[in-house]
C-alpha positions as CSV (number, residue, x, y, z in Angstrom):
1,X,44.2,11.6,-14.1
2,X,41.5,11.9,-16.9
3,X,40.9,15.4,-18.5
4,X,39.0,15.6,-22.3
5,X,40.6,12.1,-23.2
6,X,44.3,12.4,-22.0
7,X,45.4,10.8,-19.1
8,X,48.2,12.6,-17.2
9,X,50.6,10.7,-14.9
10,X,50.2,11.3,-11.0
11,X,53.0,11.5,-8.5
12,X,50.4,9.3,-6.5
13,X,47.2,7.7,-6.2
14,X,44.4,10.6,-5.5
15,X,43.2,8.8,-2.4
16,X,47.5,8.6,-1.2
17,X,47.4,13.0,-2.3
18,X,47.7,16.0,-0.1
19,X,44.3,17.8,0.7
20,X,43.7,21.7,-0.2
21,X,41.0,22.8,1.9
22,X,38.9,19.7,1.9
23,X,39.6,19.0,-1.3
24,X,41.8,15.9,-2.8
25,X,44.5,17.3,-5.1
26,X,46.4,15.0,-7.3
27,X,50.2,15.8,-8.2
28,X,50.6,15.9,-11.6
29,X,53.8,14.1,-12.4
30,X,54.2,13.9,-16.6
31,X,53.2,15.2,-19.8
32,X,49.9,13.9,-21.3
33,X,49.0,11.2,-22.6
34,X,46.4,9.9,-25.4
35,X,43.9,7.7,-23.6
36,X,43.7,5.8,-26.9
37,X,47.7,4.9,-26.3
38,X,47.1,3.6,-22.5
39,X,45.9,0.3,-20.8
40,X,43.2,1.5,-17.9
41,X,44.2,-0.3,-14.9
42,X,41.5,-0.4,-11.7
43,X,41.5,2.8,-10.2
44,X,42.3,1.4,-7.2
45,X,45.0,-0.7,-5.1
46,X,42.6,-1.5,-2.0
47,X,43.4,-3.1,1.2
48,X,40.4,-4.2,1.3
49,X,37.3,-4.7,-0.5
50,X,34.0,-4.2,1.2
51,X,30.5,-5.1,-0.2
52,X,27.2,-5.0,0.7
53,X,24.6,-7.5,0.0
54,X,21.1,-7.2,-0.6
55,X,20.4,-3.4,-0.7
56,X,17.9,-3.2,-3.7
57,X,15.1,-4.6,-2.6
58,X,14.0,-6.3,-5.6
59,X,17.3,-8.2,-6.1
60,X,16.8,-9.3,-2.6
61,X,12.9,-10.4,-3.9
62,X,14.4,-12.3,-7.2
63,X,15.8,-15.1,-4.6
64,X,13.0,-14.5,-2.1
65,X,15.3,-13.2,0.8
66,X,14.0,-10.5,3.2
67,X,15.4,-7.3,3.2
68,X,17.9,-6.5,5.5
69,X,17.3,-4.0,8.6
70,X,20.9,-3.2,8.8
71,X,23.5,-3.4,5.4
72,X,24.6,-7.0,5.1
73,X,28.4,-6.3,5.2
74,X,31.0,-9.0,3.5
75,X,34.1,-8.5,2.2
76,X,36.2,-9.6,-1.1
77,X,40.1,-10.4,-1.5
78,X,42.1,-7.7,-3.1
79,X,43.2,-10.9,-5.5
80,X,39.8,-10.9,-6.9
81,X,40.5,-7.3,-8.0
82,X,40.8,-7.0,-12.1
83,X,40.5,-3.8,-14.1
84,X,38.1,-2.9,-17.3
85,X,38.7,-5.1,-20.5
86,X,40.6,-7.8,-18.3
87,X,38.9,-11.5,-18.4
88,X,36.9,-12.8,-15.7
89,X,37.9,-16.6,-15.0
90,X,34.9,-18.9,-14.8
91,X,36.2,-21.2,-12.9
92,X,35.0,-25.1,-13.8
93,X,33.7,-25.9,-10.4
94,X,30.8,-23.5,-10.2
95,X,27.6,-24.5,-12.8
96,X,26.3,-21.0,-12.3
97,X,28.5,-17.7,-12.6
98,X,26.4,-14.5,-12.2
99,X,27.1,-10.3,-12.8
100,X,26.1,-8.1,-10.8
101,X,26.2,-4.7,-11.8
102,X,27.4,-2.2,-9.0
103,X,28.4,1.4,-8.0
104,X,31.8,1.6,-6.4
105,X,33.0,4.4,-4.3
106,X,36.7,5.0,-3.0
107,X,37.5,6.1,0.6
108,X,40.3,8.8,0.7
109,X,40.8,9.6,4.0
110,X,41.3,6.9,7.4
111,X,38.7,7.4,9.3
112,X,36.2,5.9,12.0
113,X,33.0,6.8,13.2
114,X,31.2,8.5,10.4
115,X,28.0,9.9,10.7
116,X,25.6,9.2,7.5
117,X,25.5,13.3,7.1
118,X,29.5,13.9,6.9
119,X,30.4,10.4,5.0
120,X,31.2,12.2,1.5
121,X,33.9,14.1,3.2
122,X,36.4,10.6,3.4
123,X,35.3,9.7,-0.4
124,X,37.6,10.1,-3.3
125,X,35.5,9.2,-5.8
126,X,33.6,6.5,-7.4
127,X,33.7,3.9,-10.1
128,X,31.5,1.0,-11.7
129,X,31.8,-2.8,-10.1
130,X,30.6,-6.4,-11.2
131,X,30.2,-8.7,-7.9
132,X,30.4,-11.4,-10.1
133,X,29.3,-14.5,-7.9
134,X,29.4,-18.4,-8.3
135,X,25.8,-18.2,-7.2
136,X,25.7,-22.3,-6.9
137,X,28.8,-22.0,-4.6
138,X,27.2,-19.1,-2.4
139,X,24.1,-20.7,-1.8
140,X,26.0,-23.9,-0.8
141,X,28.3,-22.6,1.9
142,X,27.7,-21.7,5.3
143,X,29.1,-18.2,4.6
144,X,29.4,-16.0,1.0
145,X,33.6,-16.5,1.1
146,X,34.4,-18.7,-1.6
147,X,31.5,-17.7,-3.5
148,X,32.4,-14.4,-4.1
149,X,36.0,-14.7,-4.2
150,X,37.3,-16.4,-6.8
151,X,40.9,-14.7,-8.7
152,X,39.0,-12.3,-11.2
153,X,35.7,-11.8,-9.3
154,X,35.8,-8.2,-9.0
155,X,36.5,-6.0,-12.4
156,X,36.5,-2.4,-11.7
157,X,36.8,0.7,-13.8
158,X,37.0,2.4,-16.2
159,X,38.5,5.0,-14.2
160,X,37.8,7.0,-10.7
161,X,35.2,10.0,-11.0
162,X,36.2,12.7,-8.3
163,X,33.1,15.0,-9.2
164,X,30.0,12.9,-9.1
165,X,27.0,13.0,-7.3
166,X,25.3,9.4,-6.4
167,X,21.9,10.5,-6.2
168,X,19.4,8.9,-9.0
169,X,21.9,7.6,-11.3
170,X,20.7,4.9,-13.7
171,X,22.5,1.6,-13.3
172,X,22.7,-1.1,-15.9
173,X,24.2,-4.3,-16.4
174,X,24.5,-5.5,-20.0
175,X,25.8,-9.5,-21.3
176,X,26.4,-9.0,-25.5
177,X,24.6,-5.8,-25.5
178,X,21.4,-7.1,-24.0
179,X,20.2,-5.0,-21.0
180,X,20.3,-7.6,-17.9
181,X,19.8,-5.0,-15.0
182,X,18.3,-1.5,-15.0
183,X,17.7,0.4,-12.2
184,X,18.2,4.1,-10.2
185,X,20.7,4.3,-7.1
186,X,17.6,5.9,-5.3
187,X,16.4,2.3,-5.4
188,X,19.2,1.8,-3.0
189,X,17.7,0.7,0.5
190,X,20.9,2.0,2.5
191,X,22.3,5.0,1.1
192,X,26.4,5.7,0.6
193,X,26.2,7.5,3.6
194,X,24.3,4.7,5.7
195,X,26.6,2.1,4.4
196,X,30.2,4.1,5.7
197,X,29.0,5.3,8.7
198,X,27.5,1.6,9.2
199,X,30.9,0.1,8.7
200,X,33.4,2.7,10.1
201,X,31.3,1.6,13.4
202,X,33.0,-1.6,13.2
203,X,35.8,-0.8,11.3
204,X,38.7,1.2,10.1
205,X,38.5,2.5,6.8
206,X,42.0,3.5,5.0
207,X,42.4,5.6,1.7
208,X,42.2,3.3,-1.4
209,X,39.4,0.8,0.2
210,X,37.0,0.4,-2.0
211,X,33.1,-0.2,-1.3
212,X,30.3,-1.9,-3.4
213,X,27.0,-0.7,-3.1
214,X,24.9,-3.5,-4.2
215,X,23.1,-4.8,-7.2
216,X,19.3,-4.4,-8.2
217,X,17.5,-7.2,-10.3
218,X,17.9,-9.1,-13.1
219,X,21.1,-11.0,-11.8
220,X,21.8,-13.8,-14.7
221,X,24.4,-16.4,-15.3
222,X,27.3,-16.2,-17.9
223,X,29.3,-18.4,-19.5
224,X,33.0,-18.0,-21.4
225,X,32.5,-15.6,-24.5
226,X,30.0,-13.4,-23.3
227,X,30.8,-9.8,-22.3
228,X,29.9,-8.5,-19.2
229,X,29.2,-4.7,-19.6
230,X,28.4,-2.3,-16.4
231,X,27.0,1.2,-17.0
232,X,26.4,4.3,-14.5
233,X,25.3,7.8,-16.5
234,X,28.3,9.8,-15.2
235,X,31.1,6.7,-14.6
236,X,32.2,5.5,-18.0
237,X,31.6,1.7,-19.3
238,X,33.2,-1.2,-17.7
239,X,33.4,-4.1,-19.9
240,X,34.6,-7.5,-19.4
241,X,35.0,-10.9,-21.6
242,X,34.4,-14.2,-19.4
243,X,36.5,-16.9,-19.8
244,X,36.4,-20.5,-19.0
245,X,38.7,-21.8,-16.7
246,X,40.0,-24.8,-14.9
């Protein structure tokens, strides 16, 4: 847990922590710590990861696909999960590796059937996320799988904000300090709320399962030695270095 740059040790993860009245309460277990003296992990250990495609409708334009009447739901392997300052692994066999620049959220609580109105209760809190995509190897394939699931594919972080509203955020996606994507979560076409109850329809969601949101436009490829950076006004920095690999 993060308080005015010390990082206390938990008995558990938040989203695995007894509940006073509604509320998620961690257990603190330690003394603090100087966040300058600590290695931020992802906030998360999920079961799984799931993502949804498509739901700014100018990224959706950039490739000229139609917008999506329901969220377009695909999933990630917990293997691609990596945490801030870690290295993304371009792997040789793609020509184009792109970011993509997301909001992240945390479900807290197992639950089905949400309504769109009630879906904040099951969340824990949310984080910054980079769908990073062989975008050659998508388009190739029958389905998004091996596209979007290469070992390192998903860095997430810094850390896991429990008081944070969603609503008209600016998002940005950075490569060497150049601004790539800016855009507003209002731009979102299916809110947080739409997107969980949308799922939880279909399928169970457990406490530490995290969920992308989507990116907005300006998608681009990297190579090894740029630096990926992700941006939310209220959710830190996540920053990662690409590397090439085999």
């Amino acid at each position: 847990m993060l308080v005015d740059h010390f990082v206390y040790p938990l008995l558990r993860a938040p989203y695995d922590s007894p509940r006073l009245e509604g509320e998620f309460a961690p257990e603190v277990a330690g003394s603090p710590i100087l966040l300058s003296a600590v290695k931020l992990l992802a906030p998360c250990e999920p079961r799984k990861i799931i993502c949804v495609g498509r739901n700014y409708a100018e990224h959706a334009a950039e490739f000229g696909n139609e917008v999506p009447e329901e969220p377009a739901i695909f999933l990630k392997a917990s293997t691609s999960l990596i945490g801030p300052d870690e290295r993304v692994i371009r792997p040789s066999i793609s020509e184009r590796v792109d970011h993509e620049g997301e909001l992240a959220l945390v479900i807290g609580k197992r639950c089905r059937f949400l309504n769109a109105q009630d879906a904040h209760n099951v969340i824990v809190g949310y984080t910054l996320a980079n769908d990073v995509t062989a975008r050659d190897l998508q388009r190739k394939d029958v389905q998004w799988t091996r596209g979007k699931n290469f070992d390192t594919f998903c860095p997430v972080g810094p850390w896991l904000e429990t008081d944070f509203d969603p609503a008209n955020k600016a998002i940005r996606c950075l490569v060497n300090g150049v601004v790539k994507q800016q855009s507003n979560t209002d731009l979102m076409i299916h809110t947080v709320g739409t997107i969980l109850a949308y799922v939880s329809n279909f399928m169970t969601l457990e406490p530490g399962d995290l969920v992308l949101t989507g990116t907005p436009s300006g998608v681009s490829a990297v190579q090894p030695g740029d630096v990926m950076t992700v941006e939310i006004d209220g959710l830190g920095v996540l920053n990662n270095p690409v590397i090439a690999g085999v």
